[in-house]
PAMI-895071 format. One record per atom (N, C-alpha, C): x, y, z. Coordinates in steps of 0.05 Angstrom, whole numbers, padded with zeros to 5 digits, always signed. Each point is the difference from the previous one (the first is absolute). Layout:
XYZ/...
This chain:
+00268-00032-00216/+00027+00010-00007/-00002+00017-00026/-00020-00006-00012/-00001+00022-00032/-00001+00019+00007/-00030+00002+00026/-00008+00042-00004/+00028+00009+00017/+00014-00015+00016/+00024+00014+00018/+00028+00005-00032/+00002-00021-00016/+00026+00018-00017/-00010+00017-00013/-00025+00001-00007/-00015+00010-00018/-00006+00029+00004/+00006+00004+00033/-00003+00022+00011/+00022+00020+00007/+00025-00023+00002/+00019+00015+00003/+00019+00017-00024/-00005-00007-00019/+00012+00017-00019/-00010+00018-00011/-00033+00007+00002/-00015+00022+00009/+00002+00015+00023/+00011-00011+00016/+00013+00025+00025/+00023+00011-00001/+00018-00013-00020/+00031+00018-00005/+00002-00001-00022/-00021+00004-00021/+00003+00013-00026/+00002+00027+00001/-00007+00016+00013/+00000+00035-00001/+00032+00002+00004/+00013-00008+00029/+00024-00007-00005/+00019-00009-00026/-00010-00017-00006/+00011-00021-00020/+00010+00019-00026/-00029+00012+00002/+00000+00019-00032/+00019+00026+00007/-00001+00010+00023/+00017+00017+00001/+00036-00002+00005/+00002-00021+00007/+00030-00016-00010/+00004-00002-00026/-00027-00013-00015/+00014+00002-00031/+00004+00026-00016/-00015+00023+00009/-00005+00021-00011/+00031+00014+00009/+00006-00009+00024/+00028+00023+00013/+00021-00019-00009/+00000-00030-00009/+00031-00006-00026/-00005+00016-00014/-00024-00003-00020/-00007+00007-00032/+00014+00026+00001/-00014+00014+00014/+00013+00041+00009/+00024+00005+00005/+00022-00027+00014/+00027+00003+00010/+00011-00004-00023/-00012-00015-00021/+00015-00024-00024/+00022-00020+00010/-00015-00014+00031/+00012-00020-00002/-00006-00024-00020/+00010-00007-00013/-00009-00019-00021/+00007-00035+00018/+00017+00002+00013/+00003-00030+00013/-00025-00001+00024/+00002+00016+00007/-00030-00010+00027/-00028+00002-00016/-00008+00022-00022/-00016+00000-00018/-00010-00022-00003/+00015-00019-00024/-00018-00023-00015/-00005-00022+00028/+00010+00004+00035/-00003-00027+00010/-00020+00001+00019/-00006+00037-00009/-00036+00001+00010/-00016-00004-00007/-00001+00010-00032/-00019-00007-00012/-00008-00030-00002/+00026-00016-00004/-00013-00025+00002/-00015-00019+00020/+00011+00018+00023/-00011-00009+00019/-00041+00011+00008/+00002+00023-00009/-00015+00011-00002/-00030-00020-00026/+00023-00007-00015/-00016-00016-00019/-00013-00032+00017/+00030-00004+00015/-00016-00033+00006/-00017+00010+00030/-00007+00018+00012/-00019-00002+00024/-00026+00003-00015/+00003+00025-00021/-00034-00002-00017/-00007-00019-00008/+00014-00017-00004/-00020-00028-00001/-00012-00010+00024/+00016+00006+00019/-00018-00013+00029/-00023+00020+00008/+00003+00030-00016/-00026+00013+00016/-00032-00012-00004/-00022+00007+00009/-00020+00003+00000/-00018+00021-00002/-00018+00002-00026/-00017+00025+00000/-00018+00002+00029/+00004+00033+00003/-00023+00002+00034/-00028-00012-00006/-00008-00002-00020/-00027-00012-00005/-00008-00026+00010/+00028-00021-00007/-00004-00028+00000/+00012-00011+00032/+00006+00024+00013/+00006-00013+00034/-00033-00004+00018/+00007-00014+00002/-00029-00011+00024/+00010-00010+00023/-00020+00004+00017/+00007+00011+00028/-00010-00035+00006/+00015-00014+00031/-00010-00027-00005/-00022-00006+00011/-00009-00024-00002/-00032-00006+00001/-00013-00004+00030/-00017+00017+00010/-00017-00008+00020/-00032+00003-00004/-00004-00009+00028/-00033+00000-00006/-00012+00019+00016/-00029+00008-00011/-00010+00031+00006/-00014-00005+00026/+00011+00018+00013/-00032-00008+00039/-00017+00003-00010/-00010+00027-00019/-00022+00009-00008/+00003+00026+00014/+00015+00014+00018/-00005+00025+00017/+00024+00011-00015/-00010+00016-00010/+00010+00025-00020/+00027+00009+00009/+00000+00017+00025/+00027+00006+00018/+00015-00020+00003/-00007-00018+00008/+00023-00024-00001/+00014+00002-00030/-00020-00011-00018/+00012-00012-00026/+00009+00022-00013/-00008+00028+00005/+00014+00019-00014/+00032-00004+00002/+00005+00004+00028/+00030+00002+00021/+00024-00013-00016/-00016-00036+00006/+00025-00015-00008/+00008-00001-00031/+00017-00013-00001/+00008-00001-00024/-00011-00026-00011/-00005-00019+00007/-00019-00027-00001/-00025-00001-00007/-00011+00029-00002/-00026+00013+00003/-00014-00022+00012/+00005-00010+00028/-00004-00024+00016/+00020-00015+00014/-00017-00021+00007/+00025-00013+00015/+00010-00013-00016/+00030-00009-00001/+00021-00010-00016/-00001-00033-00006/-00001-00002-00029/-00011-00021-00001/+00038-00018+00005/+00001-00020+00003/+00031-00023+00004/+00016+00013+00014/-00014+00013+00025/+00011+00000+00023/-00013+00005+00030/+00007+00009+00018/-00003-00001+00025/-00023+00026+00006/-00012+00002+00018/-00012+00019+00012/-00009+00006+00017/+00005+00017+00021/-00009-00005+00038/-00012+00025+00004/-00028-00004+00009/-00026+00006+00011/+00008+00001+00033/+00015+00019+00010/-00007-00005+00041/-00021+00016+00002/-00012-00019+00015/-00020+00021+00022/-00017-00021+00016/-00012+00018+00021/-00017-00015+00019/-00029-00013-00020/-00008-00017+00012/-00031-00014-00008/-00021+00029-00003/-00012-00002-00021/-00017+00028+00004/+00017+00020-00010/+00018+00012-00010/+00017+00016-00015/-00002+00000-00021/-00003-00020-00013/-00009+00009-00027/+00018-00020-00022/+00022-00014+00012/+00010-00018-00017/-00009-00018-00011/-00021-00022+00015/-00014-00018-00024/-00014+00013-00012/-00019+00018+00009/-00014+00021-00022/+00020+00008-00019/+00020-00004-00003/+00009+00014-00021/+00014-00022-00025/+00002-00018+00016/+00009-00031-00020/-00026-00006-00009/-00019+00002+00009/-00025-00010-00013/-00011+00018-00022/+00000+00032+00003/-00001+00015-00027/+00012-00006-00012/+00029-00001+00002/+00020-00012-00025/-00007-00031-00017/-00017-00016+00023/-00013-00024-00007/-00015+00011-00023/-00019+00009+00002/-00026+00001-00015/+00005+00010-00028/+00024+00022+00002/+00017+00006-00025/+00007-00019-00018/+00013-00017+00012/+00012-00026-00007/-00020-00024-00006/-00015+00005+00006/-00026-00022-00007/-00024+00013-00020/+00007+00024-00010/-00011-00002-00020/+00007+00008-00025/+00026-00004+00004/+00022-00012-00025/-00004-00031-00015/-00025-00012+00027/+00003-00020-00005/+00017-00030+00011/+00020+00016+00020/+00015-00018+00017/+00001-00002+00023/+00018-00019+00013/-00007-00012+00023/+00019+00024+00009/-00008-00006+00036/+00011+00001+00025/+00001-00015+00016/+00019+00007+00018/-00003-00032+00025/+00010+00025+00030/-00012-00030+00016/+00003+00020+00026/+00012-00025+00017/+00013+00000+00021/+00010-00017+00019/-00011+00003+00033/-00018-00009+00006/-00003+00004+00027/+00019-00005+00020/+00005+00020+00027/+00016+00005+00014/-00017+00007+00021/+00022+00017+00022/-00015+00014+00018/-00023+00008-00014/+00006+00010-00016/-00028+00025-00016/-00013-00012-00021/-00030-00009-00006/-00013-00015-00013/-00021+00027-00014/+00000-00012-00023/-00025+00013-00014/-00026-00003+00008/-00013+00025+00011/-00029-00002-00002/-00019+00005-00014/-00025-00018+00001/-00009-00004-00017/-00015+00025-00002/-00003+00009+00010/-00020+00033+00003/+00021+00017-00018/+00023+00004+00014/+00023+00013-00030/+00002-00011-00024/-00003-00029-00006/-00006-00009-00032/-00019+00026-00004/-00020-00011+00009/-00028+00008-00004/-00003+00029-00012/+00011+00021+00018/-00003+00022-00004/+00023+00013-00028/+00024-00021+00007/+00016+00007-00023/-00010-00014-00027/-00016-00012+00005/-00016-00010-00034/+00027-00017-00013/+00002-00017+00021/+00025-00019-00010/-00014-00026-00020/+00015-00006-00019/-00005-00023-00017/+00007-00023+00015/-00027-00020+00013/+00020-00017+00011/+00007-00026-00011/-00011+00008-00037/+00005-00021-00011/+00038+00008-00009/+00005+00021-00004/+00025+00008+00001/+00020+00007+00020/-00007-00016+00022/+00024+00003+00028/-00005-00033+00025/+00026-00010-00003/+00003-00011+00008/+00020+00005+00032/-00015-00016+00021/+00000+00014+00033/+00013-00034+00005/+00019-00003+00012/+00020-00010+00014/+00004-00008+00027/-00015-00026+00010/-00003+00002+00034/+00031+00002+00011/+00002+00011+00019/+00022+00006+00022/+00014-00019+00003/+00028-00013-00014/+00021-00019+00007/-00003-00015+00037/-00002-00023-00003/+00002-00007+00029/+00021+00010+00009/+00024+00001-00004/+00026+00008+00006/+00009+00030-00020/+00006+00014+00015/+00015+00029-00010/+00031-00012-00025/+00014-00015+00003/+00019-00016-00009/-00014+00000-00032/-00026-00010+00000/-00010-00009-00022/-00007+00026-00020/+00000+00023+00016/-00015+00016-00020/+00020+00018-00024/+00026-00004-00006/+00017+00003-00015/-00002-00016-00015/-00003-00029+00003/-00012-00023-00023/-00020+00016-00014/-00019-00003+00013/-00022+00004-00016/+00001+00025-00017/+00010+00021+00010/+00004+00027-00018/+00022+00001-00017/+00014-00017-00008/+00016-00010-00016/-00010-00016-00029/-00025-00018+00018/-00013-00018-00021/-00021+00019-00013/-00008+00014+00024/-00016+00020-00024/+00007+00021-00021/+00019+00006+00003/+00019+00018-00015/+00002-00017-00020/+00015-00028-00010/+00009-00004-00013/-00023-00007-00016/-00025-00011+00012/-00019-00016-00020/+00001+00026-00017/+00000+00021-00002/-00003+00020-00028/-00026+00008+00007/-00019-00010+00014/-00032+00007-00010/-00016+00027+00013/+00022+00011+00026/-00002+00031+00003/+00006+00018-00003/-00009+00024-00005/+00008+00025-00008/+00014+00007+00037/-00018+00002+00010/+00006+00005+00025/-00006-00014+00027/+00015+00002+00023/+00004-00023+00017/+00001+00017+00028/-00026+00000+00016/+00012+00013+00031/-00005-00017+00017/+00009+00008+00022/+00011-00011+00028/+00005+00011+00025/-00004-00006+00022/+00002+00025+00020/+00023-00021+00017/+00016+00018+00002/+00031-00011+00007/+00012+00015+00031/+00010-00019+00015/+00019+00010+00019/+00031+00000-00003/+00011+00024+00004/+00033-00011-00010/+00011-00016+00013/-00007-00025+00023/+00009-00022-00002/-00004-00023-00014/-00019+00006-00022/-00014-00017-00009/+00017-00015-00017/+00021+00029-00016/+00018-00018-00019/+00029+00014-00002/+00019-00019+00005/+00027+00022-00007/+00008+00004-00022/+00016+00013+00003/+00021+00026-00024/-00012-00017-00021/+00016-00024+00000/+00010-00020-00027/-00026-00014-00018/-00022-00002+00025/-00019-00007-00017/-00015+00026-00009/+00001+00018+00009/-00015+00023-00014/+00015+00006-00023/+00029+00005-00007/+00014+00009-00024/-00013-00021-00020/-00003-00034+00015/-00005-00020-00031/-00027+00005-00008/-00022+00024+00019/-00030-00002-00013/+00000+00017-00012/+00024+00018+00009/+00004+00019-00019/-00003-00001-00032/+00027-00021-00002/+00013-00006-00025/-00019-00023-00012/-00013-00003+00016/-00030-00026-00015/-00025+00020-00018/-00004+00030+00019/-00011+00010-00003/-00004+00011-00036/+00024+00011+00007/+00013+00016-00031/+00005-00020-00020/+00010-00029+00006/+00000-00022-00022/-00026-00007-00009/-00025+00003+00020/-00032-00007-00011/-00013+00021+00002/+00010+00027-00002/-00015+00026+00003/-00027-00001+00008/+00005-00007+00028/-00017+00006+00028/+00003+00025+00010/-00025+00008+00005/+00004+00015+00029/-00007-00005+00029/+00021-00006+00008/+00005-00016+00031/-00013+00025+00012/-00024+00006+00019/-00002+00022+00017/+00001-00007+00029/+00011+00012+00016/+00004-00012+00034/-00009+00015+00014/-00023-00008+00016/-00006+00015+00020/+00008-00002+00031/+00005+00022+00018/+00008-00002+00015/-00001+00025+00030/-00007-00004+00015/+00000+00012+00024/+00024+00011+00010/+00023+00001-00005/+00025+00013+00005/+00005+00014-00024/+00009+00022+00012/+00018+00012-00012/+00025+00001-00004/+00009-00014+00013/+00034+00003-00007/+00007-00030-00001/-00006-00009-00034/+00016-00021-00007/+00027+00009-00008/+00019-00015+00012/+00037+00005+00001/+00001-00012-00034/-00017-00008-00013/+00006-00007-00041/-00015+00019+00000/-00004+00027-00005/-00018+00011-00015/+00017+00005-00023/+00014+00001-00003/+00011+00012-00023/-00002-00032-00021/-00013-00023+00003/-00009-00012-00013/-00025+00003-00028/-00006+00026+00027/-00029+00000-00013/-00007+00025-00015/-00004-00005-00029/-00004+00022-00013/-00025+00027+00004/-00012-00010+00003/-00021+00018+00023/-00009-00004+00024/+00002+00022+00019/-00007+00000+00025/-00020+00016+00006/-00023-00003+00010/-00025+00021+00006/+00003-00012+00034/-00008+00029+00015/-00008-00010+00019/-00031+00025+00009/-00013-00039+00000/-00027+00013+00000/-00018+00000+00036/-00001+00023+00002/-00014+00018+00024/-00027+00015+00006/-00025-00017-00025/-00015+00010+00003/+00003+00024-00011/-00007+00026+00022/+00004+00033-00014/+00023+00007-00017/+00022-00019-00001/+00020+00005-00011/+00007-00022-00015/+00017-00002-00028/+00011-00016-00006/+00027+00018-00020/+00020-00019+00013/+00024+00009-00002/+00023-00016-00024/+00007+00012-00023/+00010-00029-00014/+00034+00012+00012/+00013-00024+00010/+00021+00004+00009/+00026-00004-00017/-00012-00022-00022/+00027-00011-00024/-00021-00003-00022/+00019+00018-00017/-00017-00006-00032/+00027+00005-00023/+00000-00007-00013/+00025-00002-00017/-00009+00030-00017/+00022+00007-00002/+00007+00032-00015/-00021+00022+00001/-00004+00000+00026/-00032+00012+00010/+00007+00013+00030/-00001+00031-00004/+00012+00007+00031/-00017-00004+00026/+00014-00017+00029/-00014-00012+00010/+00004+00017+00033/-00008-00004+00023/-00021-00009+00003/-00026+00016-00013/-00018-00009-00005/-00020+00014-00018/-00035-00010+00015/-00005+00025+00010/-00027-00013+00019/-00025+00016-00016/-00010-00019-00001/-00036-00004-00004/-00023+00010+00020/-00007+00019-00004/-00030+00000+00028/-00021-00016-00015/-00003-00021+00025/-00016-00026-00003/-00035+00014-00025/+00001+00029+00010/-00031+00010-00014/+00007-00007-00024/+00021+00008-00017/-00005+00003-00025/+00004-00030-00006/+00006-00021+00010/+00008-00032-00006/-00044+00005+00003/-00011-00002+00028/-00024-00006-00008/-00013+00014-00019/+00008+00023-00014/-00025+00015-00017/+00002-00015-00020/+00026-00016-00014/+00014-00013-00013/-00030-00028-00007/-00005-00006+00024/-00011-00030+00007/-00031+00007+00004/+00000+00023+00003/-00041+00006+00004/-00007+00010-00028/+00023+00013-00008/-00007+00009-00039/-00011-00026-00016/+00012-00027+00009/-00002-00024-00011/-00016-00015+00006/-00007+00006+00029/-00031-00013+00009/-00023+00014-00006/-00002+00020-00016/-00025+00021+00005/+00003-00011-00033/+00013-00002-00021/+00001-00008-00022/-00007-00031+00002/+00000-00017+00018/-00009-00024-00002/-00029-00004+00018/+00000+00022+00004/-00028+00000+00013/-00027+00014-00025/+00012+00014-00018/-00013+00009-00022/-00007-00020-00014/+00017-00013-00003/+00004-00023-00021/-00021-00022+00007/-00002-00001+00023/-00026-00019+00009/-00018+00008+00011/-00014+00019+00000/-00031+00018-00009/-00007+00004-00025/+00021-00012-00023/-00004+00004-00023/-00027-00030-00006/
């Protein structure tokens, strides 16, 4: 709520000043003094452009992505949906954001579902697996809102994925992982094989990833749809393996 008042009286100050300038020039003296004072009590609500910061996410590590958003990443205390088929490139892309995130020094967690982590993708993604905690598959679908609830709340991840069907959970429980999210500044990421979840507008970013393509569909104050050719995501990821491959010939 700060950077939004904080912003608005920097959008109709040019206005503002030129109302007080066209009394002063008329010599209205009664509308005069009840600008300026007004003029006086919003400067207290402004903000120097220096001290606005943009809110907090975490980096994939692929340049084009984190350039784009405004999160320079994915958004940390809230939602985020990954569609695409198996092989597209979605858990590849929660797991770079992993590795980011784990050597900050913190955790991640993962929830098994349809879609399970392999251990060959740890592997190649140079995952910490003393820093990620993997989640066997709820006997019951019912249960897996529990559990991503309890993980959210314990505080102890930065980030949290999942590969989700939109029957998995309705409206009401997605708005409260929402609002769990942003109270323990999580980032909930959802993966998913459809494209057309009927909440997207839940979700503060939407990529839909296609392999040769990746497409971000919702990004906050960022013109969208906005597509990616999958090359420059891998030159992104072989720049970083050929640097970790130096590093151990050393």
């Amino acid at each position: 709520m700060s950077i939004a008042l904080s912003v608005l009286p920097a959008t109709v100050s040019p206005f503002f000043e030129r109302d007080v300038e066209k009394a002063e020039d008329t010599g209205d003296n009664k509308r005069s003094p009840a600008l300026n004072a007004l003029k006086e009590t919003l400067a207290k609500s402004l903000i120097p452009l220096d001290q606005l910061r943009p809110p907090e996410g975490l980096a994939t590590g692929i340049d084009v992505i984190d350039d784009f958003l405004l999160w320079k990443g994915i958004p940390k205390g809230d939602l985020t949906l990954l569609s695409g088929k198996p092989g597209t490139g979605a858990t590849s892309l929660w797991l770079q954001a992993a590795v980011q995130v784990q050597q900050q020094k913190k955790w991640v967690a993962w929830v098994n579902s349809d879609w399970e982590l392999l251990p060959s993708a740890l592997v190649s993604k140079k995952i910490n697996l003393q820093k990620l905690l993997v989640v066997k598959k709820p006997e019951e679908s019912s249960q897996l809102f529990w559990v991503l609830q309890e993980m959210i709340s314990s505080g102890l991840f930065e980030m949290i994925g999942c590969h989700l069907q939109e029957s998995c959970l309705k409206l009401h429980q997605l708005q409260k992982l929402k609002k769990m999210a942003r109270t323990y500044q999580v980032a909930l990421v959802i993966m998913s094989s459809s494209r057309s979840w009927p909440s997207q507008s839940l979700f503060s970013l939407v990529i839909d990833c296609q392999g040769d393509f990746f497409t971000i569909r919702r990004a906050a104050h960022r013109p969208t749809p906005f597509t990616i050719p999958g090359g420059l995501i891998y030159e992104d990821l072989m720049s970083q393996f050929k640097a970790s491959s130096r590093s151990l010939l050393r």
